[in-house]
C-alpha positions in Angstrom: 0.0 0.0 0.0 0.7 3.5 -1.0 0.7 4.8 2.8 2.8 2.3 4.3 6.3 3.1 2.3 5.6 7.2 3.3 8.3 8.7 4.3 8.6 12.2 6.4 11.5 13.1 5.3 10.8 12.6 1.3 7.4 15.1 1.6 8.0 17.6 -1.0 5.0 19.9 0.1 5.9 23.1 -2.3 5.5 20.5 -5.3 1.6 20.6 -4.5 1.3 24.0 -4.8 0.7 25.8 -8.6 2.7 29.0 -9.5 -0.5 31.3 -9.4 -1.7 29.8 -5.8 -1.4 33.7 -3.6 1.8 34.1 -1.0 -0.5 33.8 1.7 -1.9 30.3 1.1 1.7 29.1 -0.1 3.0 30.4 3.4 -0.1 28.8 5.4 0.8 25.5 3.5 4.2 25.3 4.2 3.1 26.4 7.7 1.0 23.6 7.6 3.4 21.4 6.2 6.0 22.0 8.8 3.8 21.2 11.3 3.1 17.8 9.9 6.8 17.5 9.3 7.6 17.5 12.6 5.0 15.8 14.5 5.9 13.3 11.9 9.1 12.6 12.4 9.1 12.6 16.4 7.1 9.4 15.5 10.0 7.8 13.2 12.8 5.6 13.8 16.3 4.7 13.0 14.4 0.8 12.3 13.5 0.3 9.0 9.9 0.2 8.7 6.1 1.7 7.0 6.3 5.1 7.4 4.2 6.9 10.6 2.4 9.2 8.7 0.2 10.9 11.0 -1.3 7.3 12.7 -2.2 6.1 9.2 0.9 4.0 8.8 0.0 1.8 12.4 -3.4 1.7 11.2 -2.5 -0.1 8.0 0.0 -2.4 9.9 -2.0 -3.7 11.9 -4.9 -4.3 9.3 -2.3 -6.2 7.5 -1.6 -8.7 10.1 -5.9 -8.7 11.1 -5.8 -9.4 7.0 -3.4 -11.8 6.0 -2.8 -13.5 9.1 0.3 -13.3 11.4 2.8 -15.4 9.7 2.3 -14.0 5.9 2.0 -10.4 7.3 5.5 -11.0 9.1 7.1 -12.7 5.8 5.6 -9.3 3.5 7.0 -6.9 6.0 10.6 -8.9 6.2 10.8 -9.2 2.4 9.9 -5.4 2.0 12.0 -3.5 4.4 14.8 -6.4 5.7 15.5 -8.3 8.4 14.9 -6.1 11.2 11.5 -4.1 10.8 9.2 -1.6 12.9 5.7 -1.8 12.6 2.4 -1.4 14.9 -0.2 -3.6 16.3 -3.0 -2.1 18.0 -1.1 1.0 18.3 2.2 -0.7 19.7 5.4 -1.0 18.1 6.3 -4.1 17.5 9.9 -5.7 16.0 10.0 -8.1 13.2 13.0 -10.0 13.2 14.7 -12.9 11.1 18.0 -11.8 11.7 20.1 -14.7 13.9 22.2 -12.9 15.9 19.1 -10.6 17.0 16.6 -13.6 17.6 19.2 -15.3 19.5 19.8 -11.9 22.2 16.3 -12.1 22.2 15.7 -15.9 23.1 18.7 -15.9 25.6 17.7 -12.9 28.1 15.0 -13.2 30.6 13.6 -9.9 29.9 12.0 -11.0 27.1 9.9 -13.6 28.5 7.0 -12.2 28.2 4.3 -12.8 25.2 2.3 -9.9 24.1 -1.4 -10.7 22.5 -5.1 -8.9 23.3 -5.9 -9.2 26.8 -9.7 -9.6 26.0 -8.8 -12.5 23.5 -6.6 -14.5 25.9 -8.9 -14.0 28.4 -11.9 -15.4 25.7 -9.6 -18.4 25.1 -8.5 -19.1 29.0 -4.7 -18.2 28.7 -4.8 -14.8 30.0 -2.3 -15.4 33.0 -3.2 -19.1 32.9 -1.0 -21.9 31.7 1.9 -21.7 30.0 2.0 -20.9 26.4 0.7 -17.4 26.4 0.4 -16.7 29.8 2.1 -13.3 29.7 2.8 -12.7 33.4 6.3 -14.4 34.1 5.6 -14.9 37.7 3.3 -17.0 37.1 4.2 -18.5 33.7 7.0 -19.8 36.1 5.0 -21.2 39.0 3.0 -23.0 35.8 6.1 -24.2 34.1 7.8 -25.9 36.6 5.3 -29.0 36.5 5.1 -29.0 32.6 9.1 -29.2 32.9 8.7 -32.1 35.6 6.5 -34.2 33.1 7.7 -33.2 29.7 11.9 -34.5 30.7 13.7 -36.8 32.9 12.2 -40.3 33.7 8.8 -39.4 31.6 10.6 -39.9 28.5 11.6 -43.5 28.9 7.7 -44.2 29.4 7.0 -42.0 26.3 8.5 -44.7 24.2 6.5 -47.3 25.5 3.3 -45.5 25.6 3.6 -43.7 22.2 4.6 -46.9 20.1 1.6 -48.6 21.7 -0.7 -46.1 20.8 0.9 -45.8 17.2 0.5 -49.6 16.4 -3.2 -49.6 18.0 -4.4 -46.9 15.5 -2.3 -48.5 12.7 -4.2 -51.8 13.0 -7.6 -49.8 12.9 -6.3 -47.7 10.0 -9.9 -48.4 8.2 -11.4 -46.0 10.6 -9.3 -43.1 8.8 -10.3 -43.8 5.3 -11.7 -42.1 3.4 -14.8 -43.8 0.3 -11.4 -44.3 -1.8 -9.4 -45.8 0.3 -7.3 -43.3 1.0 -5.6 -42.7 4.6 -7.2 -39.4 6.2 -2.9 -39.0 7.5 -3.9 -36.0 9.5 -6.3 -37.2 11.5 -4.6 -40.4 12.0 -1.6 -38.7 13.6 -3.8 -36.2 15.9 -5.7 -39.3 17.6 -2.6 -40.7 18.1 -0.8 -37.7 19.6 -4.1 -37.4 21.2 -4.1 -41.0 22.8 -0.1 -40.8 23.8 -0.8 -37.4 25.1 -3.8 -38.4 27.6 -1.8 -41.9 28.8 0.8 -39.8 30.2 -0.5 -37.0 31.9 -4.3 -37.1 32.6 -5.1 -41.4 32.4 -8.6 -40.9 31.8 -10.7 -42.2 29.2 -11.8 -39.8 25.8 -13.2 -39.5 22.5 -10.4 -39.3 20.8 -12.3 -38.2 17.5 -14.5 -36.1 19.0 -11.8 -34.2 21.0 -9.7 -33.7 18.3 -12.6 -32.1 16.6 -13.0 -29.4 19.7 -8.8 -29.0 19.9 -9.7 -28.1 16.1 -12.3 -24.9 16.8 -10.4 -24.7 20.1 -6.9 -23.8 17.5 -9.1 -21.6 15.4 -10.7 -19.2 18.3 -7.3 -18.7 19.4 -5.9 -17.8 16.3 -8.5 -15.6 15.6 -8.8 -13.9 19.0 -5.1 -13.4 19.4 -5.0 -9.9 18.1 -8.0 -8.5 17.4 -8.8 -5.0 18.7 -10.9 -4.1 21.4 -14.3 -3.8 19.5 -14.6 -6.9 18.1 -14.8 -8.6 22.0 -18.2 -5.4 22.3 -19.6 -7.0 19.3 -21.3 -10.3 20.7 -22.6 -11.8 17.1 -19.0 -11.4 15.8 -17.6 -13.8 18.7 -20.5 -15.9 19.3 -19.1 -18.9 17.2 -15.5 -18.7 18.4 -16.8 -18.6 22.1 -18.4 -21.5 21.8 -15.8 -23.8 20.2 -13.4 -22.2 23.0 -16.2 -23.3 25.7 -17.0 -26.9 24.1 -13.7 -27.8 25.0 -13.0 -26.3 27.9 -16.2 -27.9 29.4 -15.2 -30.8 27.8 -11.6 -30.8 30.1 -13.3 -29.5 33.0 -15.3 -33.1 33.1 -12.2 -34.9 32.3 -10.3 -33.3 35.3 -13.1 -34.3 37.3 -12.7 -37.6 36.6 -9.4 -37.4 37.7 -10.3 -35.9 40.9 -12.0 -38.2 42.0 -9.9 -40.8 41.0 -7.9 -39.3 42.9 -10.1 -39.1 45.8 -11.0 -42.4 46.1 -7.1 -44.0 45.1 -5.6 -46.4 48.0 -2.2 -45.6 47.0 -2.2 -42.2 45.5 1.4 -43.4 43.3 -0.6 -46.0 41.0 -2.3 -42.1 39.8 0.4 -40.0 39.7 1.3 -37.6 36.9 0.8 -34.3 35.3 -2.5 -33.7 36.2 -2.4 -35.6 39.4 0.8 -33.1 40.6 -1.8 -29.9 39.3 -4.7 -31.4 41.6 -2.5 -31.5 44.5 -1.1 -27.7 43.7 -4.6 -26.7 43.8 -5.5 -28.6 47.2 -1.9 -26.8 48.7 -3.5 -23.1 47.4 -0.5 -22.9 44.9 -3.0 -22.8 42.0 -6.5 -22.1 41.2 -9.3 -24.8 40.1 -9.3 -22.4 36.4 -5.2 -22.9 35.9 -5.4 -26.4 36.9 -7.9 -27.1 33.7 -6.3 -24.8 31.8 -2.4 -26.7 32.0 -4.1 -29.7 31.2 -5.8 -28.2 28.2 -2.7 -27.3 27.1 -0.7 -30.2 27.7 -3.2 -32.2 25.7 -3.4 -29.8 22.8 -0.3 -29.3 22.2 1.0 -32.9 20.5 -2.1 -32.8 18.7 -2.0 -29.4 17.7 1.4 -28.9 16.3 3.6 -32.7 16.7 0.9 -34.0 14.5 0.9 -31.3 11.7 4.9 -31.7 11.8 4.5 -35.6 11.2 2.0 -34.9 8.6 4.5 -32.8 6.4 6.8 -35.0 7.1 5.4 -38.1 5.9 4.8 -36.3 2.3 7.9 -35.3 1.8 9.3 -38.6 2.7 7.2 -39.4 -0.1 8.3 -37.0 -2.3 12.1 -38.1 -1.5 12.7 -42.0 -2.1 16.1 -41.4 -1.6 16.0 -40.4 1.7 13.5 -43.2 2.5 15.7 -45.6 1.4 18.4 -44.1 4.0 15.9 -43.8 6.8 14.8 -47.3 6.5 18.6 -48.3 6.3 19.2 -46.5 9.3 16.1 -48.2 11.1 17.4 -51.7 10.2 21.0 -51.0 11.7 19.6 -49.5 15.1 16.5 -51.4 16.0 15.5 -54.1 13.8 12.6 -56.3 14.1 12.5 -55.8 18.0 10.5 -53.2 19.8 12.1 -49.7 19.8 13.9 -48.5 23.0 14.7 -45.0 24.4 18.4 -45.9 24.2 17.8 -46.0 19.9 17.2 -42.5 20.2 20.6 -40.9 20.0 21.5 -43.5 17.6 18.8 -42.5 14.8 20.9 -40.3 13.4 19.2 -39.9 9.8 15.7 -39.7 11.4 16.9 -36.8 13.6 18.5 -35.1 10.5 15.3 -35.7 8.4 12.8 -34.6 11.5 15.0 -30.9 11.4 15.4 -30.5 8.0 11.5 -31.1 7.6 10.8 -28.7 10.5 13.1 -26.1 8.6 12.0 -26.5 5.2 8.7 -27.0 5.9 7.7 -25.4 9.7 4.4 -25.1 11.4 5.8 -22.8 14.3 7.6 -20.1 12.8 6.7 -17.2 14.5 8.0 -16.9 18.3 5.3 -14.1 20.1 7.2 -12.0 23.1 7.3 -8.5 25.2 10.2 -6.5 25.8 10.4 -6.0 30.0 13.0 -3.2 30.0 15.0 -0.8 27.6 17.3 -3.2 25.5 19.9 -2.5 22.8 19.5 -5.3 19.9 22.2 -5.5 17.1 22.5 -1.3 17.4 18.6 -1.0 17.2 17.6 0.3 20.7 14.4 -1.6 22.0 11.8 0.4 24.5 10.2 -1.7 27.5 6.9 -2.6 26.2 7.9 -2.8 22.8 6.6 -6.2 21.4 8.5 -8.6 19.6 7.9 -11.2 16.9 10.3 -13.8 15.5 10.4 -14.7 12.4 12.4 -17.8 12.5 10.6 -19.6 9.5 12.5 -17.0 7.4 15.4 -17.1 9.3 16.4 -20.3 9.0 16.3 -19.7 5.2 18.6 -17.1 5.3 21.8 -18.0 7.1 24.2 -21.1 7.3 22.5 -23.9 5.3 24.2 -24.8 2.1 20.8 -25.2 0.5 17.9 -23.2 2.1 15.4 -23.4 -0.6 15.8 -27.0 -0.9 15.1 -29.9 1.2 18.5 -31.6 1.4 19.9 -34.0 4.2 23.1 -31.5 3.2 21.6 -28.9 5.3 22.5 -30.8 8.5 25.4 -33.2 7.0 27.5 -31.1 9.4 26.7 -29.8 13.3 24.4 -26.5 12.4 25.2 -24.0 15.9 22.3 -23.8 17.3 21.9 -19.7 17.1 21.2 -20.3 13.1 18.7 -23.4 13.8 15.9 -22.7 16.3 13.2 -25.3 15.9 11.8 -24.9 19.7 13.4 -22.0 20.8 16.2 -20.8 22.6 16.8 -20.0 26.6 14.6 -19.4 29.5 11.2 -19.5 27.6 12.4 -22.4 25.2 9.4 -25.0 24.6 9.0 -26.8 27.7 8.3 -29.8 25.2 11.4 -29.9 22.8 12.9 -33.0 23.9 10.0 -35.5 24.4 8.8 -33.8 21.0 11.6 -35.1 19.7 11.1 -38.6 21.0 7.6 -38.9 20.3 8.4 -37.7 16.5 11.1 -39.9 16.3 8.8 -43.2 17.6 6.2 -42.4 15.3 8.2 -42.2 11.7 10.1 -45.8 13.1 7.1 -47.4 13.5 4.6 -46.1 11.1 7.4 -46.9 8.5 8.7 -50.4 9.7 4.8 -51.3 8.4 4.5 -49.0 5.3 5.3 -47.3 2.8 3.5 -43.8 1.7 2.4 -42.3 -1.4 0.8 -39.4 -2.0 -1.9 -38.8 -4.5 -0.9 -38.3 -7.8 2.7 -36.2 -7.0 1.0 -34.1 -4.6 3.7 -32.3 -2.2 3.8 -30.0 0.4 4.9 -27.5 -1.6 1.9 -27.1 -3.8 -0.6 -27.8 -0.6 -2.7 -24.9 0.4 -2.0 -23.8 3.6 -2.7 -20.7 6.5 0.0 -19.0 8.1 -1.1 -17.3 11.1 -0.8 -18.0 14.4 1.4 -21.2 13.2 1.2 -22.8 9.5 -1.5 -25.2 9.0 -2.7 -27.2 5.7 -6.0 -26.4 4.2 -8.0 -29.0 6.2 -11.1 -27.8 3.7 -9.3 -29.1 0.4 -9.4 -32.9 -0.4 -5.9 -33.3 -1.2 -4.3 -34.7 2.1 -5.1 -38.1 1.8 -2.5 -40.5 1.4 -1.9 -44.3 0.2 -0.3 -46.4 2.8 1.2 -49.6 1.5 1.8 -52.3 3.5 6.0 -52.8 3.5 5.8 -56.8 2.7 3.4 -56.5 0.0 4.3 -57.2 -3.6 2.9 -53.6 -4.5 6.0 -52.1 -2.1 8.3 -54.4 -2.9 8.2 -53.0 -6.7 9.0 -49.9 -5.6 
């Protein structure tokens, strides 16, 4: 848009003026335009960005991101202005950075370990100083995190091999409940029921609907990305929320029985260790006063979206570019062979699936489905020379980032790209430093248990060369597919069948 490359300093007000205007309206509009001048540029910045332009510029910023969606607004401003941009939501400058050296200051200090968002939409969606992913009070993000650190490392993640490849081969051997009239695998949903099912086994232990749930995670996902920045206004204009609301409520209630359940469970356990996890540890917080009944659903909401939310759309891309790539099936079911065999996979295989942890990053850098990272400045900061206000908010861009530095081949999908050790300030998958993802490392694991033993069955194919670079997808809040287009089916082929043995 026209307003948003404006510049102060480039106004030429004279120019609008004709020859035969009289000296006293010339001198009135350079008056005028002096005036404008100078508010003007006590609103500019040394930070490459949209011009001010009299309130006009922040407006159209921040009907960008409302328009395109976070992720695409944040790729257009990066690609306009460079690596390093100033623009405004809701009025507040925010910083859009892909540079590595700047996300990395960022990621490392604890002054940046706030999120920023619309109070009234986290408060619609239950996050608003609840949880842990966009709870935007570090005090209590902390108090919060502690238990989702206990659960999600340490011993947990020897029992996350066990309880994931369980739930994997389960679902596997009812595959026909996620096909589709033509036979083809609904991959998607396969992988969210069993992030789902591995998910609840671990840190709630009470029976679901995994379908159904996965259904309400679904309008649960989009609520929040469509709450997460909207202005004031919309929250005054019931009919506008109405529908997001309710998808936030059905699953809220729908957690809210579930932690019930546990409760009582609980309640009525003779040893209270045969019940002990996540959710059991949150029950007991609450009883102590440490944390209310409304933060206690919350965390578990979250623990139990999360795999399902973003592990599963990771394993989904994953799976068609495997099929896309022969060659580097070939080498991950080589590698699969060496380390585990025909026996049941162990958490000591881990470190030694070397080519399925190079394939799981180079998918999650070529293709990514978190590549924004949301937070607050919490005091004056100087970032790469750019100096940084408290308050200021901060997005990073790390989708593009990891695109522009170190790899040998960042617009290709290569095994090249981590042939050698990548430093970890150029490759940021699940962040960086004191707000890192409490969930990188049984992530990790869970992604890693699911490719060896979807793929020790069978082999995939996509439909007729489809690929994830031609698949429709939303970048907002993270980057989904097109779950409304009929393309994301896939053929799974049994692996000692005659019709994968051909290929």
């Amino acid at each position: 848009m026209v307003l948003e490359v404006l510049n102060s300093v480039h106004y030429n007000i004279t120019s609008m003026v004709t020859e035969v205007a009289p000296v006293a309206s010339i001198a009135i509009l350079l008056l005028t335009g002096f005036l404008l001048l100078v508010w003007n540029n006590k609103n500019t910045s040394s930070i490459p960005g949209p011009g001010y332009f009299l309130g006009i510029g922040p407006l159209i910023s921040y009907c960008r991101f409302l328009w395109m969606g976070n992720g695409s607004a944040c790729n257009y401003y990066n690609k306009t202005y460079g690596e390093f941009v100033r623009v405004w939501i809701y009025g507040e400058e925010t910083l859009i950075i892909s540079k590595s050296s700047s996300v990395f200051h960022v990621m490392k200090h604890s002054h940046y370990t706030a999120r920023f968002g619309s109070k009234l939409g986290l408060q619609s969606i239950g996050m608003h100083e609840k949880g842990v992913i966009f709870n935007n009070n570090p005090v209590l993000w902390k108090a919060v995190r502690t238990y989702f650190m206990k659960a999600l490392s340490g011993p947990g993640l020897v029992r996350t091999v066990t309880v994931c490849a369980d739930s994997i081969t389960k679902h596997l051997d009812r595959l026909e409940e996620v096909r589709n009239e033509s036979g083809y695998v609904d991959v998607l949903t396969l992988v969210q029921c069993i992030m789902l099912d591995t998910s609840n086994k671990l840190f709630l232990g009470i029976p679901l609907d995994e379908r159904a749930i996965v259904v309400k995670i679904q309008g649960y996902f989009d609520a929040w990305q469509a709450l997460l920045l909207k202005p004031d206004i919309f929250f005054k204009i019931s009919w506008l929320r109405r529908k997001y609301e309710k998808s936030v409520e059905e699953l809220k209630e729908e957690m809210e029985i579930l932690v019930e359940k546990k409760r009582h469970r609980i309640s009525i356990a003779e040893k209270l260790e045969d019940s002990l996890d996540f959710t059991t540890e949150l029950i007991l917080a609450e009883k102590r006063g440490d944390l209310t009944r409304e933060n206690v659903n919350q965390c578990v909401l979250e623990m139990l979206i999360a795999a399902p939310d973003t592990m599963s759309v990771s394993v989904f891309f994953m799976l068609f570019l495997i099929a896309k790539h022969p060659l580097v099936e070939e080498a991950i079911m080589k590698e699969i062979q060496t380390v585990v065999g025909e026996r049941d996979i162990r958490i000591d295989d881990m470190q030694k699936l070397k080519v399925v942890e190079n394939f799981i990053y180079e998918s999650m850098r070529y293709q990514p489905v978190v590549d924004l990272v949301m937070r607050k400045a919490l005091e004056d900061d100087v970032i790469d020379g750019y100096p940084v206000k408290k308050g200021t908010n901060i997005i990073l861009n790390i989708g593009r980032m990891h695109r522009l530095e170190f790899f040998p081949k960042p617009n290709e999908f290569t095994l090249e790209n981590f042939a050698r050790n990548v430093p970890y300030r150029y490759f940021q998958p699940f962040g960086f430093g004191p707000r890192a993802c409490a969930g990188k490392y049984i992530a990790m694991v869970m992604m890693k248990v699911t490719l060896v033993t979807l793929l020790r069955r069978f082999h995939v194919q996509t439909l007729q060369g489809r690929c994830v670079e031609k698949m429709q997808k939303k970048n907002d809040l993270s980057l989904h597919p097109d779950e409304t287009s009929d393309l994301l089916g896939m053929i799974f082929i049994p692996r000692n069948s005659d019709k994968c043995l051909d290929h």
